[in-house]
C-alpha positions in Angstrom: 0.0 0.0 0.0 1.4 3.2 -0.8 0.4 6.7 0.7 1.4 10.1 -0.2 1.8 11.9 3.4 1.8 15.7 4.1 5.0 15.6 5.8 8.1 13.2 5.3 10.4 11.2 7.0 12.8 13.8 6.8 10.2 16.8 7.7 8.9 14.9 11.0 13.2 14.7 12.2 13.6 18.0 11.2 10.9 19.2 13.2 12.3 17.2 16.3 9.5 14.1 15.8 10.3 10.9 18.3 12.4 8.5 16.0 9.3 5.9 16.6 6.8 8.6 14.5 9.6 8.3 11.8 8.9 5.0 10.5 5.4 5.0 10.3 3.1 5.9 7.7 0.1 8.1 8.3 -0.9 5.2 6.6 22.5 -12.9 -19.0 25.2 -10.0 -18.8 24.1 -6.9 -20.7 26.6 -3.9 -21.4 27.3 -2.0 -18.7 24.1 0.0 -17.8 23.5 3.8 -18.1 21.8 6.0 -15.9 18.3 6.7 -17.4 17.8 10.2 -18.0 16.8 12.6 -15.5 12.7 12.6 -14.6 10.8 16.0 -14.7 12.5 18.7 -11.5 15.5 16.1 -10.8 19.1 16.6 -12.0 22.2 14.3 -11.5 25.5 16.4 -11.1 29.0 14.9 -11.1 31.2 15.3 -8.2 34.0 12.7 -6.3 35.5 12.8 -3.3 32.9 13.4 -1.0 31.8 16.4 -2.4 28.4 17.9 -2.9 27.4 20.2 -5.3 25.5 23.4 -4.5 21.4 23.2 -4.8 22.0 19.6 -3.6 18.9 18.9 -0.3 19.7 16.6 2.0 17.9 13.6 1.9 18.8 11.7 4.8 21.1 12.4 8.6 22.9 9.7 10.6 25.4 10.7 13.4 28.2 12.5 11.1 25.9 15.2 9.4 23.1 15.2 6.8 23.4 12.9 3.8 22.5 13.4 0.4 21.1 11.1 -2.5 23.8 9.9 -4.9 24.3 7.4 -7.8 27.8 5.3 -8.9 28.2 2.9 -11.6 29.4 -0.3 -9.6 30.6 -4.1 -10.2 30.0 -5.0 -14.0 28.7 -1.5 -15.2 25.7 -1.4 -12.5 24.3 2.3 -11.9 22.9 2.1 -8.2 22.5 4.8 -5.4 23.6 5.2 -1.9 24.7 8.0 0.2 26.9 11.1 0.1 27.9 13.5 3.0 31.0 16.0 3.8 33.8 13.7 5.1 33.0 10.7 3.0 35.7 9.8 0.4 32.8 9.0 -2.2 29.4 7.5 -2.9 28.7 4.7 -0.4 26.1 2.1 -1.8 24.5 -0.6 -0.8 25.8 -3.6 -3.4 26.0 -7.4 -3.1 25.5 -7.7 0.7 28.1 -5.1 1.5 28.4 -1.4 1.1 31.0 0.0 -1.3 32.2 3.6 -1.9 32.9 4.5 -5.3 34.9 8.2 -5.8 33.3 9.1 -8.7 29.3 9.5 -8.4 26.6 11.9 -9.1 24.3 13.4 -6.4 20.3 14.2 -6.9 19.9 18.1 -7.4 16.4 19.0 -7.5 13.0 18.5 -6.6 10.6 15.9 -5.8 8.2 13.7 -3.5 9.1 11.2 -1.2 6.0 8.5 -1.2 5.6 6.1 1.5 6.2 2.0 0.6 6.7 -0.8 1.7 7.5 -4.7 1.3 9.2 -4.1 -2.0 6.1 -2.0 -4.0 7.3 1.0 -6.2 4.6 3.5 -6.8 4.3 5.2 -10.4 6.6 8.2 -11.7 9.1 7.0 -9.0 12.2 8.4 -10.1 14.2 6.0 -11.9 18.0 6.0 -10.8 19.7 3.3 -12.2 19.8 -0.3 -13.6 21.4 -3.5 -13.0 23.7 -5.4 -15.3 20.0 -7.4 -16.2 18.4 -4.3 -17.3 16.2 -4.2 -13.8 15.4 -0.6 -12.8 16.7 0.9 -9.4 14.8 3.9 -8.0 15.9 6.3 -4.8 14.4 5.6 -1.8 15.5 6.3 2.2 14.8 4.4 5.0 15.5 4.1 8.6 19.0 2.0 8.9 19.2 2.5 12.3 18.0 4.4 15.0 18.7 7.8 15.1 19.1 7.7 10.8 17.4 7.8 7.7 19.9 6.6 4.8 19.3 6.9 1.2 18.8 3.9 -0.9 17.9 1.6 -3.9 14.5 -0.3 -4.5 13.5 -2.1 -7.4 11.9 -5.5 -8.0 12.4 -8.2 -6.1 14.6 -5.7 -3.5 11.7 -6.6 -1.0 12.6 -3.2 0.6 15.0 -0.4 0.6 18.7 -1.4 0.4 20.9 0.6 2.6 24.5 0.8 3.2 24.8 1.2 7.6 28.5 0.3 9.0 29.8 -1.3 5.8 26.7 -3.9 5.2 23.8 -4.0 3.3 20.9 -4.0 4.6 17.0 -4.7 3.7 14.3 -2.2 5.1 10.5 -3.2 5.0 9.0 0.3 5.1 10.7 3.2 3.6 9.7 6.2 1.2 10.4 6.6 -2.8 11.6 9.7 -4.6 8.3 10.5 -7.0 9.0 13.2 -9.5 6.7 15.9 -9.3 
């Protein structure tokens, strides 16, 4: 079931909500894979390093800061997403059980709506961030990793979740919210 909510994951922390309110709803190798193209109000901007480029939102926090929405091609020509932040020495995502940072990345610039999900669904005009070496489409999402977090992700089908990278593993999170363009 998904639900569009008046005020997101990242609204309710930002306004101080208890961590608990967080979580709930109110309700065949191909070639390497390309990013798909940008969907309506979101842009992908190249940066390495741990850098992040100006008009970039944050999309997520954990302990070291706010974290931000990014995208690296990984293992065989993937294109999947993780997370970004100051201090980071590249694109950490969530890949193969593990999490992996990759220097060279893009990071979401722009706008769009974070829809609630869960159990694997992917509501329509979610914004498509990548593809794996199958052709399967990847698309942003953030979920709680841990307490006190909300990390940027990848869902797709057959993810059963949100993937997120938290202390170098992988891991598999029921409910989270999907990037929607507007």
């Amino acid at each position: 079931m998904v639900r569009r909510i008046g005020m997101t994951i990242m609204g309710l922390a930002l306004a101080g909500a208890p961590a608990a309110a967080q979580i709930k709803p109110s309700a065949q190798a191909l070639a390497p894979a390309t990013p798909p193209a940008p969907a309506a109000g979101v842009q992908w901007v190249a940066a390495q390093g741990g850098a992040i480029p100006p008009g970039a939102e944050p999309t997520g926090y954990e302990s070291g800061g706010f974290l931000y929405t990014c995208r690296a091609q990984v293992e065989g020509g993937e294109v999947h997403s993780g997370k970004v932040r100051p201090g980071f020495d590249g694109c950490y995502v969530p890949t193969g059980g593990r999490e992996v940072s990759v220097r060279q990345y893009e990071v979401l610039v722009g706008a769009g709506t974070w829809v609630v999900a869960r159990d694997g669904s992917v509501p329509e005009g979610s914004v498509e961030v990548g593809r794996t070496r199958t052709g399967q489409s990847l698309y942003a999402c953030r979920a709680a990793g841990a307490a006190g977090q909300l990390v940027p992700g990848k869902t797709g089908a057959g993810l059963r979740g949100c993937n997120v990278g938290v202390g170098g593993v992988e891991h598999t999170e029921p409910m989270y919210e999907v990037l929607v363009a507007h």
